[in-house]
PAKOL-745961 format. One line per field, with one value per residue: x, y, z of N, C-alpha, C in turn; residue in three letters; residue number from 1. Coordinates in nm, 4 decimals. Example, Ala and Ser with C-alpha at 12.3 -4.5 7.8 and 13.67 -1.06 7.14 Angstrom:
residues 2
n_px: c(1.3190:1.2850) $
n_py: c(-0.5690:-0.2250) $
n_pz: c(0.7800:0.7080) $
ca_px: c(1.2300:1.3670) $
ca_py: c(-0.4500:-0.1060) $
ca_pz: c(0.7800:0.7140) $
c_px: c(1.3200:1.2900) $
c_py: c(-0.3300:0.0030) $
c_pz: c(0.7800:0.7870) $
residuo: c(ala:ser) $
num: c(1:2) $
This chain:
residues 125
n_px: c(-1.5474:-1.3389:-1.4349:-1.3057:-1.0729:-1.0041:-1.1263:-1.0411:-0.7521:-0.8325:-0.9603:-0.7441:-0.6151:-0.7374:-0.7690:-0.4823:-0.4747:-0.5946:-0.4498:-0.2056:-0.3042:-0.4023:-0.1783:-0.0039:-0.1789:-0.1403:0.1769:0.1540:0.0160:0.1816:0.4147:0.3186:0.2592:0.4815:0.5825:0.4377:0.4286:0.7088:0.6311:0.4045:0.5678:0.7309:0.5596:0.4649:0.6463:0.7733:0.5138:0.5215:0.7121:0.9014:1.0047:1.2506:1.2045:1.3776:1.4472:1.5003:1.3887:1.4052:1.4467:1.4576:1.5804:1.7252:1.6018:1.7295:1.6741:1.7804:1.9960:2.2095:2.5342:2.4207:2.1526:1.9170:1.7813:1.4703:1.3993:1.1208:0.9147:0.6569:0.5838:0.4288:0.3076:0.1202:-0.0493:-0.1933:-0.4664:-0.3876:-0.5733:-0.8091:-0.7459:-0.7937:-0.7562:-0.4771:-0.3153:-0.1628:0.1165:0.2831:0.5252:0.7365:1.0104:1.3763:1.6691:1.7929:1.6536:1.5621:1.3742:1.2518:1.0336:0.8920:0.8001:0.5143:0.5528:0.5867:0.4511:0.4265:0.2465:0.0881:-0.0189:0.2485:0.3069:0.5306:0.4858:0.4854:0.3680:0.3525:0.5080) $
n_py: c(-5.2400:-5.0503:-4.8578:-5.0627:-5.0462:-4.7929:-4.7123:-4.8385:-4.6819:-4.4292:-4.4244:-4.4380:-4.2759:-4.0380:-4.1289:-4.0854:-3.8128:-3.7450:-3.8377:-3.7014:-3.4490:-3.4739:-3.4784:-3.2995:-3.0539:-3.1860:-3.1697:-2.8500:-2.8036:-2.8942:-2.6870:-2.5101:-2.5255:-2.5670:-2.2752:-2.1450:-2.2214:-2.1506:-1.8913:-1.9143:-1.9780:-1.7663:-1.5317:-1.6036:-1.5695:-1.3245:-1.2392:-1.3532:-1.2436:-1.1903:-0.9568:-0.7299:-0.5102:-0.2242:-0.0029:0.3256:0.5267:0.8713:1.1614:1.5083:1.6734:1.9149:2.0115:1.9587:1.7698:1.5525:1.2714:1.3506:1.4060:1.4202:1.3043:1.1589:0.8495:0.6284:0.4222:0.1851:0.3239:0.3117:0.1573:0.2036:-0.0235:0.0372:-0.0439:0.1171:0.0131:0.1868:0.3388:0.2931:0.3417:0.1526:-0.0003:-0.2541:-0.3615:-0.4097:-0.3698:-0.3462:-0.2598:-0.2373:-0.0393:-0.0898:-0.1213:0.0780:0.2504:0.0851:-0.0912:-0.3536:-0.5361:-0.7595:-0.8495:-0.9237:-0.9776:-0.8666:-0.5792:-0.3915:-0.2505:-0.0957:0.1538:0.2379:0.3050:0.4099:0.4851:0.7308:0.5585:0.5758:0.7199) $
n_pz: c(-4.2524:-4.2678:-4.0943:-3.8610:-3.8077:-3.7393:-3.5151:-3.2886:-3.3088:-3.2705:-3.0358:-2.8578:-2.9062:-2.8429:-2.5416:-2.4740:-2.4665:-2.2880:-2.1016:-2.1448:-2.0753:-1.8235:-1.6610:-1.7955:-1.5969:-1.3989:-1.3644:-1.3688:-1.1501:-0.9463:-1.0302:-0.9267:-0.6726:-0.5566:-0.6023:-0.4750:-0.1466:-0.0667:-0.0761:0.1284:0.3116:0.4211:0.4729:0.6819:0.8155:0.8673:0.9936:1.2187:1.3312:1.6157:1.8095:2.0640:2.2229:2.3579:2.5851:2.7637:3.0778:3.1438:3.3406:3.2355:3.3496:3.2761:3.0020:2.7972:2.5938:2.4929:2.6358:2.8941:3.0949:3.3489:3.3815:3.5283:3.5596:3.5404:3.8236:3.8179:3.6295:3.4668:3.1061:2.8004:2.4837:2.1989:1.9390:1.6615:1.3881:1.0821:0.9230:1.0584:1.3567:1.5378:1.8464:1.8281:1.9517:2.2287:2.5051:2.7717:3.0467:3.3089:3.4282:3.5450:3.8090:3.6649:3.4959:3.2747:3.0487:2.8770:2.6475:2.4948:2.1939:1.9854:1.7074:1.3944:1.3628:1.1035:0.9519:1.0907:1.3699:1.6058:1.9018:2.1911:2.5203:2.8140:3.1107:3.4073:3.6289) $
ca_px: c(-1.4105:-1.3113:-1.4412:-1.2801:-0.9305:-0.9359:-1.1444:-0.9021:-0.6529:-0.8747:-0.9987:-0.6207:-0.5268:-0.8534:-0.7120:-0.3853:-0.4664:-0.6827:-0.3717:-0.1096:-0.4149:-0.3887:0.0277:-0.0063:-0.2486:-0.0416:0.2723:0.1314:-0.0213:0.2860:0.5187:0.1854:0.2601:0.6215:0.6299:0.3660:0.4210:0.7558:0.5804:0.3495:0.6283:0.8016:0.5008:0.4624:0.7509:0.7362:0.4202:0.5545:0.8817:0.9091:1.1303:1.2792:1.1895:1.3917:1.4312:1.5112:1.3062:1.5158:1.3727:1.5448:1.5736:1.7719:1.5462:1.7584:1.5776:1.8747:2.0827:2.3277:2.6040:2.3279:2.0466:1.8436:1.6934:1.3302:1.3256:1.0170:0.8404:0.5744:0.5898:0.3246:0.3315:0.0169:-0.0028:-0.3417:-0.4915:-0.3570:-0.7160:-1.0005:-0.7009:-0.8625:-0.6344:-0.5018:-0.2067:-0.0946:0.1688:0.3056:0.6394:0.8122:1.1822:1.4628:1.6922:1.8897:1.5771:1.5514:1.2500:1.2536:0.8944:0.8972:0.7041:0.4955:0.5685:0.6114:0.3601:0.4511:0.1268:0.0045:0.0941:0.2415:0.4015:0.5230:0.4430:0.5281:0.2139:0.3320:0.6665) $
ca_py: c(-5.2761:-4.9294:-4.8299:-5.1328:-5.0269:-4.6521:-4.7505:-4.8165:-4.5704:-4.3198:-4.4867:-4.4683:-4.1125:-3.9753:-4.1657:-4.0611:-3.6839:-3.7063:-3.9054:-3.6253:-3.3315:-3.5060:-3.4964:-3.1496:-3.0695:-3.2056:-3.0636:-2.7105:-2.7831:-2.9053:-2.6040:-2.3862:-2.5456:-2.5607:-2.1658:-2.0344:-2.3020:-2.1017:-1.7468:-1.8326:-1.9826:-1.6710:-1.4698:-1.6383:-1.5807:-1.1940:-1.1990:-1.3934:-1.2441:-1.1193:-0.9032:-0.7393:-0.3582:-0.1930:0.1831:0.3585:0.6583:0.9372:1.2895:1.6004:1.8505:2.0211:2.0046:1.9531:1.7395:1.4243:1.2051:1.4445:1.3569:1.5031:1.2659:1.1026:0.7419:0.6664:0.2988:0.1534:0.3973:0.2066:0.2412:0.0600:0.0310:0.0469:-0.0611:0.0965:0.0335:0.2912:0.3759:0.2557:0.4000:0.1011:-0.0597:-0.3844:-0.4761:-0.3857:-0.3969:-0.2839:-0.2958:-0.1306:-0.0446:-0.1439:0.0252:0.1559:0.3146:0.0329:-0.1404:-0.4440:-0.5696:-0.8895:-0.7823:-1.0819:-0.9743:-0.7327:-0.4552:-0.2595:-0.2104:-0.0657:0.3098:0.1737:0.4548:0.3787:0.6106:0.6789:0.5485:0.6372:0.7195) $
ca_pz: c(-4.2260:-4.2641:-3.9676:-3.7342:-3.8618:-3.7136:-3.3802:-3.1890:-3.2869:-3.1875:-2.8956:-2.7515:-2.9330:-2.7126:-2.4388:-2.4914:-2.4773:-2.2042:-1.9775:-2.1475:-2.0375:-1.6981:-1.6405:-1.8120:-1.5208:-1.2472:-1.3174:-1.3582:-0.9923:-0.8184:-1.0231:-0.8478:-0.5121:-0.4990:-0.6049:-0.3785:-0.0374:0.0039:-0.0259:0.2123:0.4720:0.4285:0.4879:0.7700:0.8806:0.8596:1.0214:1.3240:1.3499:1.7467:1.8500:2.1825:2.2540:2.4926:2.5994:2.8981:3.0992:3.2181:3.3535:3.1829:3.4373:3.2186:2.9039:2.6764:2.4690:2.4657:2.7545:2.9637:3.2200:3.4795:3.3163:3.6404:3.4900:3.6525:3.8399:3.8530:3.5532:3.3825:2.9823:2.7273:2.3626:2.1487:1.7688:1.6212:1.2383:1.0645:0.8467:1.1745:1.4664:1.6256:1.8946:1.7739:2.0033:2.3500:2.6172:2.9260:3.0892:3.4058:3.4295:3.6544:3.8552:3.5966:3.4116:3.1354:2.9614:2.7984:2.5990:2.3457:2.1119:1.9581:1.5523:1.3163:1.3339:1.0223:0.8833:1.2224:1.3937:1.7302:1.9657:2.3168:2.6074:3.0045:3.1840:3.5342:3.7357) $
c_px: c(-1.3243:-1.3045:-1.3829:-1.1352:-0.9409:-1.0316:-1.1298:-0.7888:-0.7218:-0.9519:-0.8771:-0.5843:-0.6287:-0.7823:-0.5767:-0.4068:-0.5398:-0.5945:-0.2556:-0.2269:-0.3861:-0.2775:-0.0052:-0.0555:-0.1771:0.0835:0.2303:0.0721:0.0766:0.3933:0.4412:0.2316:0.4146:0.6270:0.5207:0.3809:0.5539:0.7369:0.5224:0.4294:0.7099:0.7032:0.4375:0.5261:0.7763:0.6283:0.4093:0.6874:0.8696:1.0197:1.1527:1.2779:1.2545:1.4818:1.4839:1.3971:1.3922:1.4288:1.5022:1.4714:1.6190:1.7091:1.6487:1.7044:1.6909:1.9220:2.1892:2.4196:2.4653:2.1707:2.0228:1.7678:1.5582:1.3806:1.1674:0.8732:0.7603:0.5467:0.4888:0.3696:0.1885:-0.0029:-0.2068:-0.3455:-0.4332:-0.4893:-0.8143:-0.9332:-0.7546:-0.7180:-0.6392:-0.3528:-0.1949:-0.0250:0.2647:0.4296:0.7061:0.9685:1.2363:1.5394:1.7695:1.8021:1.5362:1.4657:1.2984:1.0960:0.9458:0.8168:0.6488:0.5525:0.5510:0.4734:0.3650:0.3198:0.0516:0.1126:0.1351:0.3287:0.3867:0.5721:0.4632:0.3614:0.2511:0.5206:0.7115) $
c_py: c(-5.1518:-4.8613:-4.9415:-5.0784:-4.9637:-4.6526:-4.7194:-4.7544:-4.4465:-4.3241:-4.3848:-4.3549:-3.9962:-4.0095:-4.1152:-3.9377:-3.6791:-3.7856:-3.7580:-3.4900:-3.3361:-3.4684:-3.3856:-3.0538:-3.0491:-3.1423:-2.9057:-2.6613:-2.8248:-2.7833:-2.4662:-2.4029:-2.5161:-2.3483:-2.0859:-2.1095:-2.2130:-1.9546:-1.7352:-1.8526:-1.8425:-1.5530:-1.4966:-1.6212:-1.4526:-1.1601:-1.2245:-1.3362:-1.1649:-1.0469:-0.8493:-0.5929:-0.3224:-0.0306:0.1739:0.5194:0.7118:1.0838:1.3582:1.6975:1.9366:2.1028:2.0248:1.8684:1.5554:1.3936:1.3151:1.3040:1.3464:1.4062:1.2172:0.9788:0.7058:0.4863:0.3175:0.2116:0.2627:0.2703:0.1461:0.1032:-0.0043:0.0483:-0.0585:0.0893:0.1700:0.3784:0.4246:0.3181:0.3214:0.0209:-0.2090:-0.4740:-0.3169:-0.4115:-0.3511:-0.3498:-0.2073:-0.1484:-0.0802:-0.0357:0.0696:0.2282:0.2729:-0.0557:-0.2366:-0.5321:-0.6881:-0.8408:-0.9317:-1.0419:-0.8695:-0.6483:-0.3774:-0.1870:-0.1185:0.0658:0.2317:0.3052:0.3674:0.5094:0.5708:0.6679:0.5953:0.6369:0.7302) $
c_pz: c(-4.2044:-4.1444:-3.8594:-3.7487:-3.7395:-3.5523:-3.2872:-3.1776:-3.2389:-3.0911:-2.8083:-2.8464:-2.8117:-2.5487:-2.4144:-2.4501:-2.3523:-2.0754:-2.0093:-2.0660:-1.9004:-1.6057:-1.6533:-1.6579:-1.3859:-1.2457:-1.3460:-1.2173:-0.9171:-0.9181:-0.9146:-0.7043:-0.4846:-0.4990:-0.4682:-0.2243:0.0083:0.0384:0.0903:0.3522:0.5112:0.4737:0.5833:0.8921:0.9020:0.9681:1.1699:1.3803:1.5175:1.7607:1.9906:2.1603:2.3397:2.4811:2.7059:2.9111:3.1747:3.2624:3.3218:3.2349:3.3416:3.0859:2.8121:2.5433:2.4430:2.6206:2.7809:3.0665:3.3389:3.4461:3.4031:3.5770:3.5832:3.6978:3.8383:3.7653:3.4807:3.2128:2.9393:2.6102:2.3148:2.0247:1.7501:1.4387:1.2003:0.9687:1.0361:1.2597:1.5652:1.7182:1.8490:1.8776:2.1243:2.4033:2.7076:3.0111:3.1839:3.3802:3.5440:3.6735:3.7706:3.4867:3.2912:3.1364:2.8697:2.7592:2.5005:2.3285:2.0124:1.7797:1.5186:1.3119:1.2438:0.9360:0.9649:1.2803:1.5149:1.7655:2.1317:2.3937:2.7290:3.0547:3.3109:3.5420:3.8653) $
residuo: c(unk:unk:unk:unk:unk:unk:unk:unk:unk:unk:unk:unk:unk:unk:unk:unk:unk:unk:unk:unk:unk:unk:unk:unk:unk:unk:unk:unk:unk:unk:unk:unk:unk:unk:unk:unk:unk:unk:unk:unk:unk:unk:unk:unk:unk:unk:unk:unk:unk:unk:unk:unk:unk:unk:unk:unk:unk:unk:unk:unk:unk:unk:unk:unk:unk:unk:unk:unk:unk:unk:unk:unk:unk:unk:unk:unk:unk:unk:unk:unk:unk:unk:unk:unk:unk:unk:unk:unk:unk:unk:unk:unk:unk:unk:unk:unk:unk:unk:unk:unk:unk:unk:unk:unk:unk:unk:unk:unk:unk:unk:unk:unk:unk:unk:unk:unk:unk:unk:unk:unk:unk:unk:unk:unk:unk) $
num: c(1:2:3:4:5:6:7:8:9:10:11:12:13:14:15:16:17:18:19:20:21:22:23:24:25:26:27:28:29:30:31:32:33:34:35:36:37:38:39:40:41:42:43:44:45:46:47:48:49:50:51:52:53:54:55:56:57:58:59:60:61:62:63:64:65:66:67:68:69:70:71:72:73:74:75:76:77:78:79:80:81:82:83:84:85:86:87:88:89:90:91:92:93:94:95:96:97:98:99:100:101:102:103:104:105:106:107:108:109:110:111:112:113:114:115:116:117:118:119:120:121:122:123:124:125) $
């Protein structure tokens, strides 16, 4: 008799701990999701971010080293940019853009490269 008493209370205290274990459980996986779902849109969002490159090419007769009154802009110069690993120096992004007549360059650039050396250079004039 002893034993029919306590049974069922510890039937449903087992049960009990093993529905609170459960809840416990779940909200420690949706405070998991809510905190890391906006890291990774944000890191997403970094990683996509494009932007708009734009330069001009000028020849310095004069060498001074900066823009003069006397500064000549190039039409038609072809510039590229080039984003390599910064460890391997392996190329990992390219692209290529001529100027107009006023000597200016405009590239979209697909996203942030900051991890990467990128340098842009005159390919022809």
């Amino acid at each position: 008799m002893f034993n029919s008493i306590f049974t069922p209370s510890i039937s449903y205290l087992s049960s009990f701990l093993q529905r609170t274990h459960q809840l416990t459980m779940a909200k420690l996986l949706a405070i998991f999701a809510l905190c890391l779902l906006p890291a990774l849109s944000i890191a997403d969002t970094i990683m996509q971010n494009p932007f708009r490159l734009k330069g001009q090419v000028y020849c310095d007769t004069c060498r001074a080293g900066f823009e003069t009154s006397v500064t000549k802009y190039l039409a038609g110069a072809k510039v590229k940019v080039e984003c390599r690993d910064r460890d391997s120096l392996n190329l990992r992004y390219t692209l290529e853009a001529v100027t107009d007549a006023t000597g200016t360059y405009e590239m979209d650039v697909n996203s942030d490269h900051g991890d990467q050396k990128c340098e842009c250079t005159l390919v022809s004039s």
